[in-house]
C-alpha positions as a printed NumPy array, in Angstrom:
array([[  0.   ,   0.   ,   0.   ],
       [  1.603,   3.434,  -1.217],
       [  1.826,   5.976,   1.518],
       [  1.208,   9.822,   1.61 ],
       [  4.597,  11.601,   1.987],
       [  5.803,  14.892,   2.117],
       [  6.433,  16.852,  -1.288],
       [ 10.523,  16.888,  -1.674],
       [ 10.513,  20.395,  -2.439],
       [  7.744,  23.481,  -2.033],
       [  5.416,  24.172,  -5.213],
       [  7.03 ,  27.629,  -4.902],
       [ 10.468,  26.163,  -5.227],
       [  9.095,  23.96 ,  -8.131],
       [  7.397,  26.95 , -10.401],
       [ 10.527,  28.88 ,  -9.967],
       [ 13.096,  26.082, -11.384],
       [ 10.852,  25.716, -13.866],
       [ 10.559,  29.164, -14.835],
       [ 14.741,  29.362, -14.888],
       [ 14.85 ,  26.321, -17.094],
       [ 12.303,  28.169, -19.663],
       [ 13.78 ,  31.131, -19.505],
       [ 17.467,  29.102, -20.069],
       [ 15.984,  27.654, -23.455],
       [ 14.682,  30.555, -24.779],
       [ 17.81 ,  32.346, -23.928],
       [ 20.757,  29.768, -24.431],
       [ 24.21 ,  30.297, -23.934],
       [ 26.376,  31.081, -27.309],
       [ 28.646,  28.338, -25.628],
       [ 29.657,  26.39 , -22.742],
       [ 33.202,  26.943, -22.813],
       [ 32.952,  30.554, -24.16 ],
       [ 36.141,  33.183, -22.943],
       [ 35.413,  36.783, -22.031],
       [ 39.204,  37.14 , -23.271],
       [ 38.638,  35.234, -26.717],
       [ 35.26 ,  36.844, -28.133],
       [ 36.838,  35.911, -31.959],
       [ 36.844,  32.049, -30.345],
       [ 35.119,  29.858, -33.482],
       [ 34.127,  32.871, -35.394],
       [ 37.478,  34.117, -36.619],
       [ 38.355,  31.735, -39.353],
       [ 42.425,  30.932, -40.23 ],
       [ 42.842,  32.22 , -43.808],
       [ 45.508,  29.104, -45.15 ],
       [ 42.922,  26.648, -44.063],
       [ 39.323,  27.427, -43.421],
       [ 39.475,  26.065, -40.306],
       [ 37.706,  28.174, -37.414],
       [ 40.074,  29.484, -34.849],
       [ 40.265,  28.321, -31.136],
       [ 42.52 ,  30.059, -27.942],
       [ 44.409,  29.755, -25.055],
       [ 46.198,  31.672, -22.287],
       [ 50.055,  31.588, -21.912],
       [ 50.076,  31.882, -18.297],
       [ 53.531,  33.02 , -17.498],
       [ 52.959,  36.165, -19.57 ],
       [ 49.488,  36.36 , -18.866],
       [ 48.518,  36.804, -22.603],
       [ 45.811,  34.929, -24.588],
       [ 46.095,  33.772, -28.088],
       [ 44.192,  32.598, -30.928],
       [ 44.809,  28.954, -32.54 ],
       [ 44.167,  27.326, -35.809],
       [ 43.721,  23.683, -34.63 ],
       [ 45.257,  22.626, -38.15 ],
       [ 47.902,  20.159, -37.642],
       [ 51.035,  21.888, -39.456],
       [ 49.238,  25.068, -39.369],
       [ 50.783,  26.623, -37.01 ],
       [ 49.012,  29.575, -37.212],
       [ 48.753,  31.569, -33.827],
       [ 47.878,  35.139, -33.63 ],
       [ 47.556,  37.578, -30.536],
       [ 44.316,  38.319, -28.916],
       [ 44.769,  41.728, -28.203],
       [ 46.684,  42.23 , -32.089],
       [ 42.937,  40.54 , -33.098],
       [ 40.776,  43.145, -30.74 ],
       [ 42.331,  45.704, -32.497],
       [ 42.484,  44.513, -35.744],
       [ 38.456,  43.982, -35.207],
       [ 37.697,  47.267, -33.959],
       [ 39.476,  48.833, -36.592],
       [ 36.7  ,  46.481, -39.203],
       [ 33.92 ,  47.858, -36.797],
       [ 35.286,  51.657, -37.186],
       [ 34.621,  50.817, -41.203],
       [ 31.095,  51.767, -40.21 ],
       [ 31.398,  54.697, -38.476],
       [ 29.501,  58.426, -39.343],
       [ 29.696,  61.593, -37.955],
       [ 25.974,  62.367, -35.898],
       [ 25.827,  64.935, -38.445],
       [ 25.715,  63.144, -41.455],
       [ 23.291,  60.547, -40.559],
       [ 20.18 ,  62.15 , -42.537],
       [ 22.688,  62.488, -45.369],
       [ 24.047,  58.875, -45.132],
       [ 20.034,  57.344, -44.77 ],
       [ 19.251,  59.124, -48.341],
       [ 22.325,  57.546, -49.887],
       [ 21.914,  53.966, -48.304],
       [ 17.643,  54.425, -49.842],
       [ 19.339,  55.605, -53.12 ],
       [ 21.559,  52.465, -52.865],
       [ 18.627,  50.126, -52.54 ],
       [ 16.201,  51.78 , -55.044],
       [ 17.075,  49.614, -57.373],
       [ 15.804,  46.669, -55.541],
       [ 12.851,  48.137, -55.239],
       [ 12.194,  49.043, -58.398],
       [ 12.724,  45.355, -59.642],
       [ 10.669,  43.953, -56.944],
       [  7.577,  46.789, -57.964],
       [  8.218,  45.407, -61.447],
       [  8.073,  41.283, -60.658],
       [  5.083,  42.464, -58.406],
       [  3.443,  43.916, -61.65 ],
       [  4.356,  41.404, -64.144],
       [  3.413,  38.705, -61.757],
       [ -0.27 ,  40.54 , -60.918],
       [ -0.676,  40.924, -64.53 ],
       [ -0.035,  37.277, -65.185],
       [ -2.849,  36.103, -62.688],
       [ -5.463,  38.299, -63.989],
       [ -4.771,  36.994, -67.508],
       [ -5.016,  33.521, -65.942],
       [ -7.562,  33.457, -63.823],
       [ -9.926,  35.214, -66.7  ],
       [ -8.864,  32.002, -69.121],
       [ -9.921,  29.761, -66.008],
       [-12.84 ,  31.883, -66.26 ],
       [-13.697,  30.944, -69.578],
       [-12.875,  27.505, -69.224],
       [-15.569,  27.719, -67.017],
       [-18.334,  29.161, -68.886],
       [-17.66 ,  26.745, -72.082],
       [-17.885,  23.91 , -69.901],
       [-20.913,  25.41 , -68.537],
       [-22.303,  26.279, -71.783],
       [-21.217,  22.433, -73.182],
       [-19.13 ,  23.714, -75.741],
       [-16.407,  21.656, -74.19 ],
       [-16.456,  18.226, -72.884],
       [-15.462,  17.119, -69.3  ],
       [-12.116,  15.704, -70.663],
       [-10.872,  19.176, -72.311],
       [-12.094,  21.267, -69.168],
       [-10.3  ,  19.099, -66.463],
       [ -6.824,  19.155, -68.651],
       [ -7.278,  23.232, -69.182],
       [ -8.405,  23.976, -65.901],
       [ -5.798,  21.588, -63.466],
       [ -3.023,  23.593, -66.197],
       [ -4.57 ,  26.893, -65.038],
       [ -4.958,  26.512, -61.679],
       [ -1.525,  25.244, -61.284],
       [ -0.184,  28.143, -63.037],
       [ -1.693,  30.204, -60.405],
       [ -0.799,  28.3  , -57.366],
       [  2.679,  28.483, -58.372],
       [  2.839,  32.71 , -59.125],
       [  0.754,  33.159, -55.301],
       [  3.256,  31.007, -53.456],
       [  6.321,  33.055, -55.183],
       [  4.835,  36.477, -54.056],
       [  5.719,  37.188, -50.497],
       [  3.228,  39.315, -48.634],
       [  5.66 ,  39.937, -46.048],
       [  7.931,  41.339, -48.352],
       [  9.999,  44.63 , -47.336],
       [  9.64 ,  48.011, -49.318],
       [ 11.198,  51.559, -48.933],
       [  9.067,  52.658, -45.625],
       [ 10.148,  49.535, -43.384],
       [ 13.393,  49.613, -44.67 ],
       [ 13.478,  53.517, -44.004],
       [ 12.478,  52.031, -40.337],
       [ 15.384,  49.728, -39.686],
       [ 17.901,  52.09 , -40.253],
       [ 17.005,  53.849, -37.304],
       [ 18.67 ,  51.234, -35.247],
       [ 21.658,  50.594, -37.931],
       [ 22.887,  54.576, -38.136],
       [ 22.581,  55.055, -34.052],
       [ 24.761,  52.431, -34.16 ],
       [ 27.034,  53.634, -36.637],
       [ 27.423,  56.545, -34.926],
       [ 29.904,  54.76 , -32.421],
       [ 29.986,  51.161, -33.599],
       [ 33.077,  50.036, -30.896],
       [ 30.705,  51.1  , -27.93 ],
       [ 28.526,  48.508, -28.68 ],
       [ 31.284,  46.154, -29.093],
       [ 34.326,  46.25 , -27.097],
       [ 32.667,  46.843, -23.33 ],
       [ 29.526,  44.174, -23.85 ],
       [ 29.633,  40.698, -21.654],
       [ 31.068,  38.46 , -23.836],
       [ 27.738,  36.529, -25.387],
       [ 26.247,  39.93 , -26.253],
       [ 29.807,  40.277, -28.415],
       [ 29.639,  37.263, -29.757],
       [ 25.786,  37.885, -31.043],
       [ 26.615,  41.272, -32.499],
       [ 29.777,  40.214, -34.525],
       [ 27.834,  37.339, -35.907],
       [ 25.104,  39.626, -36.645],
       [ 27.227,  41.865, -38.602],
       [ 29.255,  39.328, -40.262],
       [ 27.228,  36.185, -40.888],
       [ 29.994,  34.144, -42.145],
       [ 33.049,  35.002, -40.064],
       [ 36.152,  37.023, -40.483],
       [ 38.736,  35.225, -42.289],
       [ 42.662,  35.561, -40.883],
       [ 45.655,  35.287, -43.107],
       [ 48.654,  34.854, -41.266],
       [ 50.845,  35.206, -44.772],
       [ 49.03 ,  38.425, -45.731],
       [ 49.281,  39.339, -41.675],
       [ 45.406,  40.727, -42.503],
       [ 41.971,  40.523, -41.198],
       [ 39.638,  39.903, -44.123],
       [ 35.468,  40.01 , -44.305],
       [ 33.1  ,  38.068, -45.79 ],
       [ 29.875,  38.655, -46.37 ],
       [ 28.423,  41.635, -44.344],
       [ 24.728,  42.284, -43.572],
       [ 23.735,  43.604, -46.587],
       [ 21.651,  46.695, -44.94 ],
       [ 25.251,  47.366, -43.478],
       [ 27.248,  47.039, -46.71 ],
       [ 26.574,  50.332, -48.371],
       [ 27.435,  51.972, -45.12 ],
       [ 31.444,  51.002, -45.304],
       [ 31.417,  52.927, -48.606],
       [ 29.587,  55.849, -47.41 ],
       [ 31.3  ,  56.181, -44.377],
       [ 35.267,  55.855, -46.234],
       [ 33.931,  58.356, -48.7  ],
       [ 32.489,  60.864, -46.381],
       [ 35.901,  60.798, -44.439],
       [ 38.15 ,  61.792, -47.723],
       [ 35.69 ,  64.163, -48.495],
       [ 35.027,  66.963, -46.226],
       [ 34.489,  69.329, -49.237],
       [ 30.364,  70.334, -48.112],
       [ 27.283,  67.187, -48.21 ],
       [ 26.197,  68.62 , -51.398],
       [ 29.458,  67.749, -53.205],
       [ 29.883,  64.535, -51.591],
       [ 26.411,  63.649, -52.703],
       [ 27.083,  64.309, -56.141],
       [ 29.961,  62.372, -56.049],
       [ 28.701,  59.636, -54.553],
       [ 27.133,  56.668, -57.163],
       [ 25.56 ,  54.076, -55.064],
       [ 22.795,  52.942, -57.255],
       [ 23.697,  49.119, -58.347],
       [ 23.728,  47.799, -62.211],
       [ 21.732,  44.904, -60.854],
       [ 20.448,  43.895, -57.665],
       [ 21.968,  40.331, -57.626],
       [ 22.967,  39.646, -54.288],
       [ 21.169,  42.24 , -52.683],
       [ 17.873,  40.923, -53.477],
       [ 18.99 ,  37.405, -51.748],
       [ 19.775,  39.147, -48.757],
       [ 18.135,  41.945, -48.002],
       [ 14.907,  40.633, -47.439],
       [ 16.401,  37.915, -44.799],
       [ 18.685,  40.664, -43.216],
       [ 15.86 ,  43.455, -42.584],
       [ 13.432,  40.735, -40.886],
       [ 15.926,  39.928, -38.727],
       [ 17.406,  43.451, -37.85 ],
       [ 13.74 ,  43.269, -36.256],
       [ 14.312,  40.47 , -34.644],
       [ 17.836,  41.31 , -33.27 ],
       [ 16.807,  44.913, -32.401],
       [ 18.062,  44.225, -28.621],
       [ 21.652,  43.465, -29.966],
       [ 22.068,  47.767, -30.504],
       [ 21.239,  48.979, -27.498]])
């Protein structure tokens, strides 16, 4: 016969483990062995061989050190050469407070074209279904009217409605245009305006977020070249590194330095596989610039 005994721990004590657990999955760490002295630690890349970078501290100097875990590699680099080196990338996107307004306009100009194709495929594509959907149409009312048999009405109208299914499921409703995009860059020039800030004095997973945000595919580190190198950067980001070198060698007055300026792209390419994915989740990574 089971006996009544005493609940191990409170319901109080219970909720509130629980609640720590959920709030630990929705939150996870960005490692278990991360280093608040090695915040390049897997996402630094060794240029010879691909391979992402590891650390360690070399205690009798008290100095840390990244590693390419390639056997015959050998490829070892200071930590504090690599914070530097980094900072230096994140000072690629600085602006001046005052030239924010100017820099927004150029960064819309930039994208325009984007937007422009994606009004156009909009168009074509609306056009399409309306000529479509009125030959379904007509299918319709010859079948109705028996000037076609059930045969030739089932093999025009499974062809039509196909054709449609497959234009509505390429058409994303959720697709960005000018006025949200004009939205994220709120966040994307206040940072700007001092990149390192939100950088070099964060805890160490709040680091690690940001440069992967920024950089989605690592920094790559030649040790021949003795050079830093990036990837691919969020593409709402990109045009900024232009903007920003451009507005430093040229202090001549905004109106000349917008003249000079050509940001508008021969074809989106690229752009259009990225931009979409990187605005959605600048909304969804707002927290990582404040």
């Amino acid at each position: 016969m089971l006996g009544k005994h005493e609940p191990i721990i409170s319901r109080k004590i219970f909720l509130e483990a629980n609640k720590i657990i959920a709030e630990k999955r929705q939150h996870p760490t960005v490692h278990k062995d991360i280093d608040e002295n090695l915040p390049l630690k897997r996402f630094a890349i060794c240029g010879e061989c691909n391979t992402p970078l590891t650390g360690f501290l070399v205690k009798k100097k008290g100095l840390y050190y990244y590693k390419c875990r390639t056997k015959g590699c050998n490829h070892n680099l200071s930590a504090k050469k690599m914070h530097e080196d980094f900072s230096e990338i994140l000072s690629m996107f600085q602006v001046d407070k005052d030239d924010v307004e100017l820099v927004e306009g150029l960064i819309m100009d930039y994208f325009s074209l984007y937007f422009e194709e994606q009004n156009q495929n909009l168009q074509l594509s609306q056009k399409k279904l309306t000529e479509l959907y009125d030959q379904l149409n007509t299918v319709k009312e010859r079948y109705a009217l028996g000037k076609i048999d059930d045969e030739m009405y089932a093999e025009f109208s499974v062809k039509y409605k196909k054709q449609i299914e497959e234009i509505e499921n390429n058409i994303d409703p959720t697709a960005i245009n000018s006025s949200n995009l004009k939205k994220g860059l709120k966040n994307v020039l206040e940072f700007c305006v001092n990149p390192l800030s939100l950088w070099q004095p964060r805890d160490i997973e709040r680091k690690i977020q940001l440069q992967k945000y920024l950089f989605p595919e690592g920094n790559s580190v030649s040790k021949q070249k003795r050079e830093v190198l990036t990837s691919r950067i969020k593409s709402i980001f990109a045009p900024i590194v232009d903007i920003a070198r451009e507005l430093r060698e040229n202090k001549k007055g905004q109106s000349a330095i917008s003249n000079q300026l050509s940001f508008r792209v021969t074809s989106s390419g690229q752009i259009s596989n990225f931009l979409l994915e990187d605005v959605k989740s600048l909304k969804e990574n707002e927290q990582l610039f404040y």
